[in-house]
N, C-alpha and C positions, 0 to 999 in steps of 0.2 A: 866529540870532545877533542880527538890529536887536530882536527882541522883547526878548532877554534884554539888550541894551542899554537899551531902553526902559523896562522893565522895573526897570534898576539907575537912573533917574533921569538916565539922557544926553539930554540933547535935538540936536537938529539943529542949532541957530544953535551949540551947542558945538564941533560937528564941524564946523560954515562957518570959524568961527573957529580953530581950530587946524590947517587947509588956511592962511588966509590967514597966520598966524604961520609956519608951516613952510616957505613960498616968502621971510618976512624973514628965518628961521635958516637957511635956501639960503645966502642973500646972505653974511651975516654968518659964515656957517662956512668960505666962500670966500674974504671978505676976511681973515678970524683965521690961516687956513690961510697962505693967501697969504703973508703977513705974517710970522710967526712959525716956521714952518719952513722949512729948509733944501733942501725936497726939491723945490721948485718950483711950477709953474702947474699942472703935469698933474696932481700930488695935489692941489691944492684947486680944482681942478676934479671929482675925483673924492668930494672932499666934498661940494663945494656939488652937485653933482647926486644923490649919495646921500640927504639931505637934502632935494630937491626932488623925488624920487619920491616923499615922503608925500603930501603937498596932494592928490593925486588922489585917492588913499585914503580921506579925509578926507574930504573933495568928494561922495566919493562914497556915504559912509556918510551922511553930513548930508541927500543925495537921499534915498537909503532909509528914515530915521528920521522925513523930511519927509513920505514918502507915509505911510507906518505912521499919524502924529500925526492927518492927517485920516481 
């Protein structure tokens, strides 16, 4: 899989970068949630952490595609 990513022209600093963007739309799907629906703290809590189990994914493929590059 990181080959055929590599391969399609992803690089690593991409995947650093869209961990670090996806812990901001944590936040921000948290506070939207929060805000604009009626259902409470406990649904956008359950966005904002839906939302924040990307970054590691991310994080983590960024490592992968980091080794691959050297």
């Amino acid at each position: 899989m990181i080959k055929s990513l590599h391969d399609a022209g992803i690089k690593s600093e991409w995947a650093y970068t869209a961990g670090f963007a996806s812990i901001g739309l944590s936040f921000l799907a948290w506070t939207i949630s929060r805000k604009a629906e009626d259902a409470g703290v406990d649904r956008a809590d359950r966005w904002g952490i839906f939302v924040g189990h990307w970054a590691p994914t991310f994080f983590g493929v960024g490592n992968a595609l980091r080794s691959y590059e050297k």
